[in-house]
C-alpha positions as CSV (number, residue, x, y, z in Angstrom):
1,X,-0.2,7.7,26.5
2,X,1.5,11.2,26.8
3,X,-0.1,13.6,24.9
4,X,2.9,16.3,25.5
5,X,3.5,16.0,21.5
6,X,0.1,17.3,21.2
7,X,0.2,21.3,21.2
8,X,-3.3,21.7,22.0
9,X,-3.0,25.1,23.7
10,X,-1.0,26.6,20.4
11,X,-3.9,28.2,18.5
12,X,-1.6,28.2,15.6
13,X,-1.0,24.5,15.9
14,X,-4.5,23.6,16.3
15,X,-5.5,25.3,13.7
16,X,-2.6,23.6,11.3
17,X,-3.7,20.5,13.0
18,X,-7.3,21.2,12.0
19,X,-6.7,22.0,8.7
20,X,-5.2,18.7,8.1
21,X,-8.1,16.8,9.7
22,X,-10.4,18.5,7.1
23,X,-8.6,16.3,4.8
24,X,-8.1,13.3,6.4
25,X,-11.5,12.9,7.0
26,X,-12.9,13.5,3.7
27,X,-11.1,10.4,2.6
28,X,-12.2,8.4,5.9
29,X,-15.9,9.4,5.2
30,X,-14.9,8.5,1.2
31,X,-14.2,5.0,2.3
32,X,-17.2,4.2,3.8
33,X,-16.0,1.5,6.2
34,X,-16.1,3.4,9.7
35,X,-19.1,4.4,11.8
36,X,-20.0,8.4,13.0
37,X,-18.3,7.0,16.7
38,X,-15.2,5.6,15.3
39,X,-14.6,9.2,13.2
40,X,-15.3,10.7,16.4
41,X,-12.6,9.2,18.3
42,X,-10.3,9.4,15.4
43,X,-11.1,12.7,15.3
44,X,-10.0,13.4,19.1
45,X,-7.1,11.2,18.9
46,X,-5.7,13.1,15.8
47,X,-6.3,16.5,17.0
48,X,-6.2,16.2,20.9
49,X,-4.3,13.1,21.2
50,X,-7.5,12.1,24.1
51,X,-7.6,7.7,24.3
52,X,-11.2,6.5,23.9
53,X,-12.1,4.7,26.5
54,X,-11.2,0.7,26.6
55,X,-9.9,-2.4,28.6
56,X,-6.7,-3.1,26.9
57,X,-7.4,-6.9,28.6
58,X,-10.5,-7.2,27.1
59,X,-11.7,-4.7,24.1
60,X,-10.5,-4.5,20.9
61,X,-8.2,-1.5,20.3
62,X,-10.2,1.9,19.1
63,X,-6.9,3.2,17.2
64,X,-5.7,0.6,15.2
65,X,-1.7,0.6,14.6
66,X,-2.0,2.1,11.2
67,X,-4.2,5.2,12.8
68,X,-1.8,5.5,15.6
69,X,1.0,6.1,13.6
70,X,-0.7,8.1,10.8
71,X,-2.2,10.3,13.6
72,X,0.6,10.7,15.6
73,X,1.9,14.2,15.7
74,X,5.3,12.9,16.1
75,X,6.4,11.1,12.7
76,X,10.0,10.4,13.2
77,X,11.3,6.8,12.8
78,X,11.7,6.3,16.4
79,X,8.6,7.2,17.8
80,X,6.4,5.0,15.6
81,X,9.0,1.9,16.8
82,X,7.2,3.3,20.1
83,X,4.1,3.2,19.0
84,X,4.7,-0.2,17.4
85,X,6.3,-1.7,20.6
86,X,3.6,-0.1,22.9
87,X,1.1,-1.9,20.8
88,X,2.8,-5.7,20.5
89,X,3.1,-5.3,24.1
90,X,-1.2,-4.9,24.9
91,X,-1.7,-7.6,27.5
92,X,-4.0,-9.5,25.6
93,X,-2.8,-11.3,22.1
94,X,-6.3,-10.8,20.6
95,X,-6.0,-7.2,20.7
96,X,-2.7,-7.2,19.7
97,X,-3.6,-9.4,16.9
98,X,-6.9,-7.4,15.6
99,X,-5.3,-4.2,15.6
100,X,-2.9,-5.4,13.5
101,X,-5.0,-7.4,11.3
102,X,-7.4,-4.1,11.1
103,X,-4.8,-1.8,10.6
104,X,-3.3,-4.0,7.4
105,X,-7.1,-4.4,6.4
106,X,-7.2,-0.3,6.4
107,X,-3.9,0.2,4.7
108,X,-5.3,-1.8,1.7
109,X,-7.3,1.4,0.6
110,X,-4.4,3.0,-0.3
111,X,-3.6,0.7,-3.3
112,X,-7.4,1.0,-4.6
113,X,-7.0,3.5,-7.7
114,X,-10.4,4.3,-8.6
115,X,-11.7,5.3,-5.2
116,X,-8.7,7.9,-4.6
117,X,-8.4,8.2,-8.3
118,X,-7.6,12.3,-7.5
119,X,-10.7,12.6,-10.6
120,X,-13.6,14.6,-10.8
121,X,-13.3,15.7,-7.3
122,X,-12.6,12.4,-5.8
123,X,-9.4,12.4,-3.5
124,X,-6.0,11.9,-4.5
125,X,-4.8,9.0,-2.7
126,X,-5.7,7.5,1.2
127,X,-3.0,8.7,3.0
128,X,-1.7,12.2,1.7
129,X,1.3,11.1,0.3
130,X,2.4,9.2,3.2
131,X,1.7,5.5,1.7
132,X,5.1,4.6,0.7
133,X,6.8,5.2,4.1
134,X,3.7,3.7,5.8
135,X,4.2,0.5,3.2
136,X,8.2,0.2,3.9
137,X,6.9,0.1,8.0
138,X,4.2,-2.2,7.8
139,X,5.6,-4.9,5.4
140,X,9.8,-4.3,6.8
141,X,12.6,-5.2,4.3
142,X,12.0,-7.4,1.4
143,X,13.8,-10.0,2.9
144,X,12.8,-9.9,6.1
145,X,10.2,-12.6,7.6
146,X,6.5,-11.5,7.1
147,X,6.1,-12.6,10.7
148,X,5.4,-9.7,13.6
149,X,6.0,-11.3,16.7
150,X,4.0,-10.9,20.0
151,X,3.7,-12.6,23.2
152,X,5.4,-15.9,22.1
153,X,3.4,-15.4,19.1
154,X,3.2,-14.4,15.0
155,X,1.2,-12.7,12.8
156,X,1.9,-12.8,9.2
157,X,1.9,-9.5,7.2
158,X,1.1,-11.4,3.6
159,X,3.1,-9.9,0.8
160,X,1.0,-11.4,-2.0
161,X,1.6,-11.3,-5.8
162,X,-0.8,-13.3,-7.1
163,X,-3.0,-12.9,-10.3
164,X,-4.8,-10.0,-8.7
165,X,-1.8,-8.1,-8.0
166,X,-0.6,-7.6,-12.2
167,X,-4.2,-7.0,-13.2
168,X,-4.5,-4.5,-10.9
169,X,-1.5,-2.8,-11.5
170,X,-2.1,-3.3,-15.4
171,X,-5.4,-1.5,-15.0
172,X,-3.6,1.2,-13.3
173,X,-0.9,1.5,-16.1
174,X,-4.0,1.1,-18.9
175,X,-5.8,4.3,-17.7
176,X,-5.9,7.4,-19.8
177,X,-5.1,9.6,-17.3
178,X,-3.2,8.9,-13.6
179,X,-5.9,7.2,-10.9
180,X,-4.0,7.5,-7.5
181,X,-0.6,9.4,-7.3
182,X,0.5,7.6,-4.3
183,X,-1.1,4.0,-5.3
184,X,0.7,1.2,-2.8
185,X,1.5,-1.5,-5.5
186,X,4.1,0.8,-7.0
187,X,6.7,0.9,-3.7
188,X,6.1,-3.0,-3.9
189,X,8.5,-3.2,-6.6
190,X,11.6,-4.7,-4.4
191,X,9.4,-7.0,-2.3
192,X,7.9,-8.6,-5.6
193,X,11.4,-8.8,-6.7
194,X,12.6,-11.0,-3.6
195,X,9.0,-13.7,-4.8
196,X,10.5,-14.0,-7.9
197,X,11.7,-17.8,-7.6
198,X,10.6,-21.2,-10.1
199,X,8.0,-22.5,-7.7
200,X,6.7,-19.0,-7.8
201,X,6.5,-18.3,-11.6
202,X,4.8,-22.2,-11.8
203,X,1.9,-21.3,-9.3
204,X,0.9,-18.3,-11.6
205,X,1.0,-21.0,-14.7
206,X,-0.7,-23.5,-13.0
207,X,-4.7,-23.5,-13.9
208,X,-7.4,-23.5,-11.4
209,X,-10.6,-25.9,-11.4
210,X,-12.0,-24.0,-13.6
211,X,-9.6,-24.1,-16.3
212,X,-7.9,-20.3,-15.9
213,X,-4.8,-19.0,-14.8
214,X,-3.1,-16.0,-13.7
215,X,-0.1,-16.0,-16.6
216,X,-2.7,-14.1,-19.0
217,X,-3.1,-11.7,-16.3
218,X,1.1,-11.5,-15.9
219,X,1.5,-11.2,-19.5
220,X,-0.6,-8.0,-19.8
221,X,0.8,-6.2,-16.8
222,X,4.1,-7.0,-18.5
223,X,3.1,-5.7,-22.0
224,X,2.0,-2.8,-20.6
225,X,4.9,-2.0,-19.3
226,X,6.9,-2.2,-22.6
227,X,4.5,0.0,-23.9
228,X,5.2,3.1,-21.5
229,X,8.8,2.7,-23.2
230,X,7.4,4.4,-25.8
231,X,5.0,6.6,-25.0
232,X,5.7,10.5,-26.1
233,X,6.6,12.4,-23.3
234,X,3.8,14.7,-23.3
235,X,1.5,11.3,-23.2
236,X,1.9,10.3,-19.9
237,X,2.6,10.9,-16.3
238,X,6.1,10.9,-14.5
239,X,4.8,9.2,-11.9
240,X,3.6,5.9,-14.0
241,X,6.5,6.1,-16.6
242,X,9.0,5.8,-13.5
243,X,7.4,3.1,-12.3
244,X,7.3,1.4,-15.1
245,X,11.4,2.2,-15.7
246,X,11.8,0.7,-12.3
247,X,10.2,-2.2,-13.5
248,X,11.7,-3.0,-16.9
249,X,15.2,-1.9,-14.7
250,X,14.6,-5.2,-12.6
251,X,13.3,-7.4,-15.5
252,X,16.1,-6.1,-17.6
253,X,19.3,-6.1,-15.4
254,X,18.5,-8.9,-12.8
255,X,18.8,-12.7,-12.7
256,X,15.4,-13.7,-13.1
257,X,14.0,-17.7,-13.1
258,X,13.8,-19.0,-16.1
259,X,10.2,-18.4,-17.0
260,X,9.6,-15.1,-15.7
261,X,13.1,-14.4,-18.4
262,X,10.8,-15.6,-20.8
263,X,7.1,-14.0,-20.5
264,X,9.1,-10.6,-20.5
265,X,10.8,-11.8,-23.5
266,X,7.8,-12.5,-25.1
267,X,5.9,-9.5,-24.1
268,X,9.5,-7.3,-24.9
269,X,9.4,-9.1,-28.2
270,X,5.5,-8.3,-29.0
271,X,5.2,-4.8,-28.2
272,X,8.4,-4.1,-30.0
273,X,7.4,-5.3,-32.8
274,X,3.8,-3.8,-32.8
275,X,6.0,-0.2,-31.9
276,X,7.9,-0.7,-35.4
277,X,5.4,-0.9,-37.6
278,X,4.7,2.9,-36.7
279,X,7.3,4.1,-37.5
């Protein structure tokens, strides 16, 4: 790979470029899911643009996608198509397929709230602000397939709603103070929208073995976003209170299936009425 995008000779660049390590590596170390070697090389990749050593046949890729791109000095739309297309095209499908698999595995710690909950010195988020662009590239349009293809070949990029996705975003919302500025689930909002279907809405009714479900877990999320309708202004967050606009905009304005219409109905119908007797 070129590294001609990499000023390495600009003292002023390096020392920008260094900067911005220091804070990309806080939250690398925060995770604790890579060893001192793999820091090291992401460390020379970010600020040098130097390749670790590898068998592109053979080895698994050092960089995953998701670091390639992040780390790329170049972040226009183009070049990370080039960085994506050098990537699909490794000669071996194994490689292909772990980098990708490892690189969707990392981007899931930029959804987790508590861990980059921006609190009592913890950082603010995984990626600096750069989730939501790196979400829309990963995951493609709504309604595109959730298939990358490779070398004859697919690997699916899951865009999964189940039970764990509303209690997770419910806890997010139920916080007294904002956990995560730049929390994934919240640029999910139009892919969620494009699951929305009958046989969707009865899987998340339907009980397990062991007797639950995931509607009690759907029915809170939803309540709790009623309930940011009428939180004072000075109560909450912009950042939370959009999303949860954005939300109650779909729910509110969009064809919806039939029993979806009717658990926000119901949770509409509860929190109003739990709203008017405070007044």
């Amino acid at each position: 790979m070129s590294v001609d995008r990499w000023l390495i000779k600009d003292k002023e660049w390096m020392r920008e470029r260094k900067a911005q390590w220091a804070d990309i590596h806080i939250r690398l170390i925060h995770s604790e899911k890579f060893r001192k070697k793999q820091l090291k090389a992401y460390e020379a990749y970010f600020l040098k643009g130097k390749e670790p050593k590898w068998d592109r046949a053979y080895d698994d890729d050092p960089i995953p996608l998701v670091f390639r791109l992040w780390f790329d000095p170049d972040q226009s739309e183009d070049n990370w198509n080039r960085i994506l297309e050098s990537v699909v095209n490794y000669p071996d499908s194994m490689t292909i397929e772990n980098s990708l698999r490892d690189s969707f595995k990392i981007f899931q710690e930029s959804d987790n709230a508590v861990h980059y909950s921006g609190i009592e010195n913890v950082p603010n988020g995984f990626m600096i602000g750069l989730e939501e662009r790196m979400f829309s590239f990963l995951y493609g349009d709504p309604e595109s397939s959730e298939y990358i293809e490779f070398n004859g070949e697919n690997f699916r990029a899951v865009r999964r709603f189940d039970g764990g996705y509303y209690i997770n975003n419910y806890r997010w919302l139920d916080y007294p103070k904002l956990h995560n500025s730049y929390k994934s689930s919240q640029y999910k909002l139009e892919h969620w929208f494009c699951k929305l279907n009958d046989e969707y809405c009865e899987g998340l009714e339907k009980q397990a073995p062991n007797g639950k479900s995931d509607l009690k877990s759907v029915l809170l999320y939803l309540e709790k976003v009623q309930t940011y309708k009428y939180l004072p202004s000075d109560a909450i967050d912009e950042t939370r209170a959009e999303y949860c606009r954005k939300v109650r905009d779909i729910l509110d304005n969009l064809p919806l299936p039939k029993k979806m219409a009717q658990w926000w109905k119901e949770a509409k119908a509860k929190i109003d009425a739990e709203h008017s007797k405070l007044i």
